[in-house]
C-alpha positions in Angstrom: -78.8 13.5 0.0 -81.6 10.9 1.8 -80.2 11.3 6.0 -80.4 7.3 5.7 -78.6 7.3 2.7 -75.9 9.5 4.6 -76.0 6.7 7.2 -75.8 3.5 5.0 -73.0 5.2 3.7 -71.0 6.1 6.6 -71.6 2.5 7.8 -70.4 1.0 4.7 -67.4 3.3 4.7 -66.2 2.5 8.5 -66.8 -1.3 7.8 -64.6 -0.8 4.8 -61.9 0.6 7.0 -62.2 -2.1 10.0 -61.4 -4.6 7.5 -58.2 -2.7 5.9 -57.5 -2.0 9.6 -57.5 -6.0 10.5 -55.9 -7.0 7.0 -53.3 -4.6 7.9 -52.9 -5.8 10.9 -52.3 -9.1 10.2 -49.7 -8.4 7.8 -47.4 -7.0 10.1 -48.2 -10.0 12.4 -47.5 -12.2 10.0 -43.5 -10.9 9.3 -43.5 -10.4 12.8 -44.0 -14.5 13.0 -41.2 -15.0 10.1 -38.7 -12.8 11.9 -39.2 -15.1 15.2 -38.4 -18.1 13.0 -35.1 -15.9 11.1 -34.4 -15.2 15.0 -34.7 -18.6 16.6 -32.5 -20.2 13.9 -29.5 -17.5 14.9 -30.5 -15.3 11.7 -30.6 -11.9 13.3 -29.8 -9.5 10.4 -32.6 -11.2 8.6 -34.6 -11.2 11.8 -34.1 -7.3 11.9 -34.9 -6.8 8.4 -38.4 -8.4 8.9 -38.8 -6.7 12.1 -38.0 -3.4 10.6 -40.5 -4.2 7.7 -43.2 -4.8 10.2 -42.8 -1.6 12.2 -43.4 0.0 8.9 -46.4 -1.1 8.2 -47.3 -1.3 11.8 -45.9 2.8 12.7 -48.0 3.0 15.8 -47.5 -0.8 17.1 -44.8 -1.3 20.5 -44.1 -5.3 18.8 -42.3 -4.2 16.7 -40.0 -1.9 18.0 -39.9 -4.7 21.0 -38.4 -7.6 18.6 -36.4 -4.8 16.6 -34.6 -4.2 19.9 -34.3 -7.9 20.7 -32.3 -8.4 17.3 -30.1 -5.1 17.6 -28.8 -6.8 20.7 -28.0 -10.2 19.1 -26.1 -8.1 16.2 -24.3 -6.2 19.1 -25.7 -2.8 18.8 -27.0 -2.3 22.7 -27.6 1.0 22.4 -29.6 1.5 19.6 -31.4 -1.8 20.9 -32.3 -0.2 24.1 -33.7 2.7 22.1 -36.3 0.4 20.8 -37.3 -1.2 23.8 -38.3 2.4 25.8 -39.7 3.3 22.1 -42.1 0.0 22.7 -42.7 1.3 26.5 -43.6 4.9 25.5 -46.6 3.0 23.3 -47.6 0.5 25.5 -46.0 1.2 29.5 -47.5 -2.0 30.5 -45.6 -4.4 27.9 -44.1 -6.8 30.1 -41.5 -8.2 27.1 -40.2 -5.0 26.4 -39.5 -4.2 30.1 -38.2 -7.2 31.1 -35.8 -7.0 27.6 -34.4 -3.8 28.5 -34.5 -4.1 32.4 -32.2 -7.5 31.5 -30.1 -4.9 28.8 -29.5 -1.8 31.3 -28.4 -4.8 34.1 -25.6 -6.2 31.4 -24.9 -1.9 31.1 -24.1 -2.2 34.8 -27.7 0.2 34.9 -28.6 0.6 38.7 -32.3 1.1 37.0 -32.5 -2.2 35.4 -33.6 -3.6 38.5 -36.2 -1.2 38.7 -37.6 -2.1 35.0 -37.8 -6.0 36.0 -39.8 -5.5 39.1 -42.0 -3.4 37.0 -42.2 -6.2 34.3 -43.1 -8.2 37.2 -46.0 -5.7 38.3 -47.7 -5.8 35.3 -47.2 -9.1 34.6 -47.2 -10.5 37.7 -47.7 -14.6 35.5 -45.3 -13.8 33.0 -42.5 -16.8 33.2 -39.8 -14.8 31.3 -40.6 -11.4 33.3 -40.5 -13.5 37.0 -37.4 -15.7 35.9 -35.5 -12.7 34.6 -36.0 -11.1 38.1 -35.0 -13.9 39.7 -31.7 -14.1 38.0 -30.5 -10.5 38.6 -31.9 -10.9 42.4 -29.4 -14.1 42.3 -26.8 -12.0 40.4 -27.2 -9.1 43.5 -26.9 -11.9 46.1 -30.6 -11.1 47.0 -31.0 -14.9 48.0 -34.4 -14.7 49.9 -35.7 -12.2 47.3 -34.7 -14.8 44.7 -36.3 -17.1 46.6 -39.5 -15.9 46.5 -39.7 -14.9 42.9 -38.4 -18.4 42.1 -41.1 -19.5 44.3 -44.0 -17.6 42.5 -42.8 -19.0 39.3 -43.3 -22.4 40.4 -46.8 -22.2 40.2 -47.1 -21.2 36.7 -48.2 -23.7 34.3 -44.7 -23.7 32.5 -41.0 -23.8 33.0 -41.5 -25.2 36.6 -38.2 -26.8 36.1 -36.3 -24.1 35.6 -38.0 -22.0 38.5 -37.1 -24.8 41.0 -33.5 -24.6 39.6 -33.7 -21.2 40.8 -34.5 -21.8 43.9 -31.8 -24.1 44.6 -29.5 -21.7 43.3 -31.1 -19.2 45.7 -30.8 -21.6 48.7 -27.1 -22.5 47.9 -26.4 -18.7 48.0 -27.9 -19.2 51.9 -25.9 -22.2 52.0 -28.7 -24.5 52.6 -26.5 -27.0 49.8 -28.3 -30.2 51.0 -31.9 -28.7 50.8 -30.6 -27.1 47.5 -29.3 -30.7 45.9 -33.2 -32.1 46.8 -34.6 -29.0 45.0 -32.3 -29.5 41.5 -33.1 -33.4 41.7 -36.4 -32.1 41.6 -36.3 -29.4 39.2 -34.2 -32.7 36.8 -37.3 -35.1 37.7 -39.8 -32.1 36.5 -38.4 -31.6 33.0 -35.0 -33.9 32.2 -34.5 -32.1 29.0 -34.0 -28.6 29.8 -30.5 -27.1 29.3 -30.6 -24.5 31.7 -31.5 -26.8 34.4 -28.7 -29.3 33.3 -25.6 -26.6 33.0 -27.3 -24.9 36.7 -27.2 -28.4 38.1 -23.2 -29.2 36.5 -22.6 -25.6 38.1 -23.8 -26.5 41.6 -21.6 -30.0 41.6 -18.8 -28.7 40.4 -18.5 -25.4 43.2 -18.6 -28.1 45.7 -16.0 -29.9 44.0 -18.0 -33.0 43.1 -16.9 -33.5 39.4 -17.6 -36.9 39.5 -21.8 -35.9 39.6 -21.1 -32.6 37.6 -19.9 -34.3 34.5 -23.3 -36.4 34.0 -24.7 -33.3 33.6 -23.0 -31.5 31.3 -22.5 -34.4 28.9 -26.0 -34.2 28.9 -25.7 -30.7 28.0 -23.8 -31.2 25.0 -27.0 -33.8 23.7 -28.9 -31.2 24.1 -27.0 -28.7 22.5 -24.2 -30.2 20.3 -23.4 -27.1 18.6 -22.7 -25.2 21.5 -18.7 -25.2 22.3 -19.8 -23.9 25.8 -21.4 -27.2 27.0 -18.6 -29.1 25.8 -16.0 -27.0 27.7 -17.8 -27.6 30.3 -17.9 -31.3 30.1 -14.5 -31.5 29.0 -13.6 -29.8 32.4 -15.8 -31.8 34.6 -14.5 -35.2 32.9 -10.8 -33.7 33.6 -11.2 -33.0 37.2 -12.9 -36.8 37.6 -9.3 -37.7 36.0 -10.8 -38.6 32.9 -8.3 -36.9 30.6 -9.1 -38.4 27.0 -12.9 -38.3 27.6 -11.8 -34.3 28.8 -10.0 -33.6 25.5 -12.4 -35.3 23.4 -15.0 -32.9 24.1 -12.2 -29.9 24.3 -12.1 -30.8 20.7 -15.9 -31.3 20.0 -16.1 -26.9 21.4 -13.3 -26.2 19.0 -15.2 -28.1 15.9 -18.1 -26.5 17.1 -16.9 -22.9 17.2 -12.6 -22.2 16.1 -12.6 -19.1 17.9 -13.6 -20.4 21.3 -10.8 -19.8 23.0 -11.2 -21.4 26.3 -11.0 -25.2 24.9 -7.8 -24.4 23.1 -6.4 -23.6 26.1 -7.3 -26.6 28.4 -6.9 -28.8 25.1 -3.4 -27.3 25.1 -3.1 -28.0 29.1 -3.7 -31.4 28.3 -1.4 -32.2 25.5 1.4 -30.6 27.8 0.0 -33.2 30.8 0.8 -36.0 28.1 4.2 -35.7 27.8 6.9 -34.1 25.5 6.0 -36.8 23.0 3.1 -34.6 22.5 4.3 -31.1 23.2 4.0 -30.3 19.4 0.0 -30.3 19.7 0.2 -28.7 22.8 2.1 -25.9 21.5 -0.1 -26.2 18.1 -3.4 -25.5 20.5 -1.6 -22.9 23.0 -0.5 -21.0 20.2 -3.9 -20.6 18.5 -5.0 -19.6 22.1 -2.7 -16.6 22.3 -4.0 -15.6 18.5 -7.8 -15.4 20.1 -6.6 -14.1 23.0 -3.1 -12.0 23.0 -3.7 -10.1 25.7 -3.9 -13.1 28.3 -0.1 -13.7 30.1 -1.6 -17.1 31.0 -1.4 -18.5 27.0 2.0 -17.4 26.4 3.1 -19.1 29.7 1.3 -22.1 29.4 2.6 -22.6 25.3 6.5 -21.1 26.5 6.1 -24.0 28.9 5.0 -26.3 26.5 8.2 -25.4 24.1 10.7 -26.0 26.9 9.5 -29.2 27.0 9.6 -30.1 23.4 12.8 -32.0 22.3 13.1 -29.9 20.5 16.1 -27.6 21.2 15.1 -25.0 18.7 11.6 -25.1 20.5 13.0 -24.9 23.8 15.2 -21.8 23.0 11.6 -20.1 21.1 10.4 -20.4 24.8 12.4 -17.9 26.1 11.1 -14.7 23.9 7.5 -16.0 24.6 8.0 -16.5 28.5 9.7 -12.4 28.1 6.3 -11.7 27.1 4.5 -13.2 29.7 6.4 -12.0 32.2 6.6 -8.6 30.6 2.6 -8.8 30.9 2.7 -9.9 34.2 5.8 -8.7 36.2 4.3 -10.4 39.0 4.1 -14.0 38.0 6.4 -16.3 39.9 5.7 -19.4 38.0 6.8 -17.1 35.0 9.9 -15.9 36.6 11.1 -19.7 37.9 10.1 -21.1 34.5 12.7 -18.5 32.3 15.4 -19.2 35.4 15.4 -22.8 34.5 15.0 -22.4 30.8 18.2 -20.1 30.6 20.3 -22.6 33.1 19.0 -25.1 30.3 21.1 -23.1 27.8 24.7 -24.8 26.6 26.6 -23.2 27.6 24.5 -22.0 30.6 23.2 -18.5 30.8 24.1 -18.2 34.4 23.8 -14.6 34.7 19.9 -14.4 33.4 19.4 -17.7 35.0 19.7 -16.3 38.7 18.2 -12.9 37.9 15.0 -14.7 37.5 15.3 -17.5 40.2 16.0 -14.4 42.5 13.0 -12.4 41.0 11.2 -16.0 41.9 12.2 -15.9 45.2 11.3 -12.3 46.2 8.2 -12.0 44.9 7.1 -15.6 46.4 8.8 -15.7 49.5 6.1 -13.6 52.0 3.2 -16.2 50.9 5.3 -18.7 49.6 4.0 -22.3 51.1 6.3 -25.3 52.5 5.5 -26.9 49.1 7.0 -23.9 47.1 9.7 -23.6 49.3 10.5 -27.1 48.5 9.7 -26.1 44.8 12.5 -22.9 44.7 15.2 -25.0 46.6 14.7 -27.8 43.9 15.3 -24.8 41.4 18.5 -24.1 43.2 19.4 -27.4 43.5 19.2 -27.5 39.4 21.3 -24.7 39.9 23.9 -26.1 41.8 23.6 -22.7 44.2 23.9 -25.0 47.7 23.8 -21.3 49.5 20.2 -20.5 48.4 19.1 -23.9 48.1 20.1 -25.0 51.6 18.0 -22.0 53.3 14.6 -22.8 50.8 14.9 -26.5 51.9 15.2 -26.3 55.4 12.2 -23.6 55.1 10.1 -26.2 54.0 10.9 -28.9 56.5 10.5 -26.1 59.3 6.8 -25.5 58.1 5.9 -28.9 57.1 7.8 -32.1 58.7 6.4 -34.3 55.9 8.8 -32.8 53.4 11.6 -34.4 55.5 11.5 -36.7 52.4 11.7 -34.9 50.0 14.3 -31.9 51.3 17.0 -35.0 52.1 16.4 -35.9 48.4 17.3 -32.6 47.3 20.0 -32.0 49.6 21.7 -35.5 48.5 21.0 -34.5 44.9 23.1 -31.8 45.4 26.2 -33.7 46.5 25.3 -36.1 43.2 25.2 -33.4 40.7 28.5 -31.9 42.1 29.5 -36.0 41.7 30.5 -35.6 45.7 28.9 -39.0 45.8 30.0 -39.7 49.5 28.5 -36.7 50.7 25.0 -37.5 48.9 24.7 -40.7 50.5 23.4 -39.8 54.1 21.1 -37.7 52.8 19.8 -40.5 50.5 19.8 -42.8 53.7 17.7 -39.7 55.8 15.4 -39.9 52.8 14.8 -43.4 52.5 14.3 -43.4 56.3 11.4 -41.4 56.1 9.9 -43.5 53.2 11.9 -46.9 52.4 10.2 -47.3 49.4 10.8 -43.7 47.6 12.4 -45.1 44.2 14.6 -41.6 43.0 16.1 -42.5 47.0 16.9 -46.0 45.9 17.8 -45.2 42.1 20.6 -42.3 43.0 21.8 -43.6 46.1 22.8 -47.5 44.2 24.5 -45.2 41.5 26.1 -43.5 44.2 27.3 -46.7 45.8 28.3 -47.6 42.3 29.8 -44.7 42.0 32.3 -44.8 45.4 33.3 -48.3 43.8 30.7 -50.3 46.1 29.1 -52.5 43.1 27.1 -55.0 45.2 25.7 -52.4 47.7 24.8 -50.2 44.3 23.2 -53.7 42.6 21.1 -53.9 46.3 19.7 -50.6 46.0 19.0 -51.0 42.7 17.2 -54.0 42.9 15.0 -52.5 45.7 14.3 -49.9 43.3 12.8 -52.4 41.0 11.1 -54.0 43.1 9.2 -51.3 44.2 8.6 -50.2 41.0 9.0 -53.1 38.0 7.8 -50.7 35.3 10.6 -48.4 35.9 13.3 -49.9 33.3 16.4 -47.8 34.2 17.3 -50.1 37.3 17.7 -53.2 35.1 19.9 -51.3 32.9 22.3 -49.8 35.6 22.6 -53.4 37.2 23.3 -54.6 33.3 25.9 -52.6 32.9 27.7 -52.8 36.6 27.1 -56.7 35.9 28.9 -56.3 32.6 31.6 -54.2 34.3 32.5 -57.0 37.1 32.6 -59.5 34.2 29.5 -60.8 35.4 28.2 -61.6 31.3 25.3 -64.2 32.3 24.2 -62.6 34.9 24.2 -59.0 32.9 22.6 -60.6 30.0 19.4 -61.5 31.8 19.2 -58.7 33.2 19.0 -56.6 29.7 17.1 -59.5 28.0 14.8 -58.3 30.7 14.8 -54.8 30.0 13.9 -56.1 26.4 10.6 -57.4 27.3 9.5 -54.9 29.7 10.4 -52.3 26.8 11.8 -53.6 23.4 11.3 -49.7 22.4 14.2 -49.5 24.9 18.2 -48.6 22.7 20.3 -48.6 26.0 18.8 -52.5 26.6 19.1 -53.6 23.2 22.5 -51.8 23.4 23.7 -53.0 26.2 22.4 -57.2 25.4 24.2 -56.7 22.4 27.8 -55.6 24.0 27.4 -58.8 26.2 27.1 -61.0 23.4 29.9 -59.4 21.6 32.0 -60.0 24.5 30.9 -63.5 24.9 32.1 -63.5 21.2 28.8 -64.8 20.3 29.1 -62.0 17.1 26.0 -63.4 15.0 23.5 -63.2 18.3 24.9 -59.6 18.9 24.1 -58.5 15.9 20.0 -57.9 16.0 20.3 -56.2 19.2 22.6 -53.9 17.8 21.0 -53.1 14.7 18.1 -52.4 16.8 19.8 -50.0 19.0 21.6 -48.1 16.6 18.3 -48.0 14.6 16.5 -46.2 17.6 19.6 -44.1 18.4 21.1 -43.3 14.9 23.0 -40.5 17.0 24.9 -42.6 19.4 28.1 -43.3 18.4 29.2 -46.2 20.3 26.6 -48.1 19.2 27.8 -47.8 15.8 31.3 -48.9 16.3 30.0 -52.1 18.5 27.5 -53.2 15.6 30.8 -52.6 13.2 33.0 -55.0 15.3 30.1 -57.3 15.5 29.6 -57.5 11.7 34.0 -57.2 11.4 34.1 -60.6 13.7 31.7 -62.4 12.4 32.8 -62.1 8.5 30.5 -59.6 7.0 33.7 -56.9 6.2 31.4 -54.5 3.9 28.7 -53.9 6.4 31.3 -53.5 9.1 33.3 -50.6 7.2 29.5 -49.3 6.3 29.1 -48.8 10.2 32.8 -47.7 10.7 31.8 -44.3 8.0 28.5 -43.7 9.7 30.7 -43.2 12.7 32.9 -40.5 10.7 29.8 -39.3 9.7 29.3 -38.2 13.5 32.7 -38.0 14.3 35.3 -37.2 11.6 38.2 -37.4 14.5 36.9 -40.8 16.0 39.8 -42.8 16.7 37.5 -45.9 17.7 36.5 -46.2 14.2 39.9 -45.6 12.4 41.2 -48.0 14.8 38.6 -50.2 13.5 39.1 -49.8 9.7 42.7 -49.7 10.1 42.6 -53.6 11.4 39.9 -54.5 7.9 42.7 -53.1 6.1 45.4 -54.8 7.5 43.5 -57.8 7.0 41.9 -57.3 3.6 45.7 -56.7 2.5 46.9 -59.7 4.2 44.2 -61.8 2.2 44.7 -60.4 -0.9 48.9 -61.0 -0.6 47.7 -64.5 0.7 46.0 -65.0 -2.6 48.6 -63.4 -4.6 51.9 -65.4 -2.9 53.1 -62.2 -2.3 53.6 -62.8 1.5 55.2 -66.0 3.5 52.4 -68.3 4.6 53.6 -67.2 8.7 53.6 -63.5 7.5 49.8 -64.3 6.3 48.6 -65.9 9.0 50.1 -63.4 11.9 48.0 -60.8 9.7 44.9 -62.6 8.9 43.0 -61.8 12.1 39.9 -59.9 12.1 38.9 -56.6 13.9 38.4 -57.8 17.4 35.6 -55.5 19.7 38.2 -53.9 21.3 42.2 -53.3 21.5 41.5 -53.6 25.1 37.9 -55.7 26.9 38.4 -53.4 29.6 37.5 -50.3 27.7 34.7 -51.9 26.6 33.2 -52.6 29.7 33.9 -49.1 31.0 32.1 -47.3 28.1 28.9 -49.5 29.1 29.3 -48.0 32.8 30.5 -44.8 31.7 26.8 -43.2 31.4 25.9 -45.5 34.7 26.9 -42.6 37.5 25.7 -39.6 35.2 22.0 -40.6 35.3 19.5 -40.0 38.1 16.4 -40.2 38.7 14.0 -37.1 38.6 14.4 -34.7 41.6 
């Protein structure tokens, strides 16, 4: 063959091949590009397919085996993820992705050498954003402030992501506890680029360790904008908003992490926390969110407390008795939990009858395990718990504990102490302590409520009215005090004065059965039946349970003519009472009368006989009793310990 022949050839040949070489190329490139999309849009099974695809036609390549690795880890298969990434460093020692990717990969394997990879990430690729921020973090992560410093430092001279390196450095200078140089530096880093997460959840971080949720929550709302569909930022705004007191705000975005991801547990349980703060009117969604909470999480003593707290306060009684098995779990979790321990104590001296024996196992078991760190406030806490109790012998010593370390629980100790008395209705003895209490604080309303029932109690009305009315005054939204001085008006005969005092009750909270109750049983003593009657039908319509009220709405409807609707109420009262002698009382006078009309109208009985038999049912044989079932419940109440 012609030598230039040969050489035209050869050249043809090898051009050939550059150009299958390039096309080639460029085809594993290109899936390489579609797997990033698959990967940045959370696809990362069909990420790895494409990146698997690629490294097939691309045998010889370190990309792919680099992005391989990235989606093994995002489909939580670390090892064989790290396999890849020293498969891409065997081809190409210098590629700075693939050793920052696994140095970041051995460090979340607790790796001592992942360090090591990083720095030399950083050596190679000295500019490299991702390689110089990834060091920075673990040098944060290892408490290497100046070191983190430095690398944050380096970063900020790169063209991008200077945000998010000035971030760092504030975090690195807040580890040095420089926090006022460090607030200037994330102001800074916000000013630079106002739209990067990172720099907006570092920034809610920083406020919130120093207790500043008031600038933390601003920050995290802003978060969630950026990322809506990540529960994490939400959480995190929902905890900020709660600790700037901002409870309905907190929940709402509790509940915007849950609709974002079901199985985040974290927002179940502050949602749940919250519920529980609301009340027992909404201790069924607490328990609803707690329960989910210890599904996602069953090994956590913390849900089963927080939802067996939630069921004792339910109204439950079913609910609060399902407390007690899941509090046994808690505690069996977590022998060592005090809260756990006084929470079953009080739930089984809750029990009717009482379950005194497991009752003070566990207040005991409270008591040991808290007592050697045990603070003046939870010394005041366990003698309340005795006091609930009614054990004066170990409530006496927890009390006096607390006032020894702290002389501002004075207060509340005398409280206690005269509760005491009151429970065991030694209402004498309660009232110095009430008097000690109100001398350390003259306005502290429980003092004021218990200790005019007391004085109401020892047969001192107008002192008792006094107290009472101070009570109120302090505190007008508190309805119970107009109620007590209704009744003990009503007892003394006082009807006027007892009226307005109820009609006021009424307006403050119309909601309220005991006001419209008690209004109603002045009326019907007044023997003003027709007036008496709304307020009873509206009591005994918020309190279907409670008797009395439906044998005063009976003689209200017997006196004032309505004879069907008064028997009606009489048989709702035998539906709650077969034995009731009130009611047959009650029904026997209709039928006395009801036969006494119907001989009148048959001329079966003398016109005198008639008449001496023609009376209707009157409210009571005897006022008197009347007035003492209004007061009745009057000495039995207190306010809250």
């Amino acid at each position: 063959m012609n030598p230039v022949f040969r050489r035209v050839l050869s050249l043809t040949v090898g051009g050939m091949l550059l150009a299958a070489a390039a096309a080639y190329a460029l085809q594993s490139g290109d899936i390489i590009k579609q797997g990033v999309e698959a990967y940045r849009a959370g696809q990362y099974k069909r990420a790895l397919e494409l990146f698997t695809q690629a490294q097939r036609l691309d045998p010889g390549g370190a990309k792919p085996h680099y992005f391989i690795g990235s989606a093994l880890e995002k489909v939580e298969e670390p090892d064989s993820a790290r396999v890849e990434y020293e498969t891409a460093i065997r081809i190409d020692p210098k590629y700075v992705e693939a050793l920052t990717g696994l140095g970041k990969l051995l460090r979340k394997q607790g790796k001592e050498e992942g360090i090591q990879k990083l720095e030399e990430a950083v050596k190679y690729g000295p500019k490299d954003a991702g390689a110089l921020y990834a060091l920075g973090l673990a040098y944060l992560q290892d408490k290497r402030w100046d070191d983190a410093y430095k690398v944050f430092t380096k970063g900020t001279l790169l063209k991008q992501g200077r945000g998010a390196f000035l971030a760092g450095q504030a975090l690195a200078l807040e580890g040095k506890g420089e926090t006022k140089k460090a607030e200037e530096i994330f102001i800074r880093a916000r000013e630079t680029d106002p739209n990067n997460l990172r720099i907006r959840l570092d920034m809610g971080g920083f406020y919130e360790r120093r207790k500043i949720p008031v600038l933390a929550a601003p920050e995290y709302v802003k978060a969630t904008e950026l990322d809506p569909k990540n529960p994490e930022t939400h959480y995190l705004a929902g905890r900020a908003l709660v600790g700037m007191n901002e409870f309905n705000a907190g929940l709402k975005e509790y509940m915007a992490a849950i609709a974002a991801d079901s199985s985040y547990a974290p927002a179940y349980l502050e949602a749940g926390r919250l519920y529980y703060r609301a009340g027992p009117i909404h201790m069924a969604e607490a328990a609803e969110k707690l329960r989910t909470y210890t599904s996602l999480k069953p090994d956590d003593p913390q849900g089963y407390m927080e939802l067996g707290r939630a069921l004792a306060k339910s109204q439950n009684p079913d609910d609060r008795q399902a407390a007690i098995p899941i509090l046994e779990k808690a505690y069996e979790q977590n022998p060592q939990s005090c809260e756990v321990a006084g929470a079953l104590g009080k739930l089984y001296f809750e029990r009717n009858p009482p379950d005194t024996e497991n009752a003070l196992k566990y207040y005991d078991k409270y008591a040991q395990c808290a007592d050697t760190l045990m603070t003046a406030e939870e010394h005041l806490r366990l003698g309340t718990m005795y006091v609930a109790a009614k054990d004066s012998s170990k409530a006496v010593p927890q009390l006096m504990k607390a006032v020894q370390m702290d002389s501002t629980k004075t207060k509340d100790a005398d409280f206690q102490l005269g509760f005491l008395y009151f429970a065991r209705r030694d209402y004498a003895g309660a009232i110095p302590y009430f008097e000690a209490a109100l001398r350390a604080d003259s306005a502290f309303v429980p003092a004021l409520m218990n200790i005019g029932l007391a004085e109401l109690a020892v047969k001192q009305p107008n002192v008792g009215i006094a107290y009472l009315r101070r009570a109120l005054d302090v505190n007008p939204k508190d309805n119970r005090p107009r109620i007590w001085i209704g009744q003990t008006l009503t007892s003394l005969d006082s009807l006027p004065e007892a009226l307005e005092m109820y009609q006021q009750a009424m307006a403050a909270e119309p909601e309220n059965a005991e006001a419209q109750r008690g209004a109603g049983v002045v009326l019907l003593l007044q023997k003003n039946w027709a007036d008496a009657i709304p307020s009873l039908e509206k009591a005994v319509q918020l309190e279907p349970e409670n008797i009395q009220g439906h044998i005063w709405l009976a003689q209200a409807y017997s006196n004032s003519g309505d004879i069907p609707k008064a028997k009606a109420e009489f048989n709702k009262v035998f539906d709650l009472d077969p034995n009731n002698k009130e009611a047959a009382k009650g029904l026997d006078y209709i039928r006395k009368y009801e036969a006494a009309k119907a001989a009148k109208q048959s001329g079966a009985t003398k016109p005198a006989e008639a008449a001496k038999q023609s009376g209707t049912a009157k409210p009571a044989a005897d006022p008197k009793q009347d007035k003492t079932a209004i007061k009745s419940g009057a000495a039995k109440k207190s306010g809250t310990p």
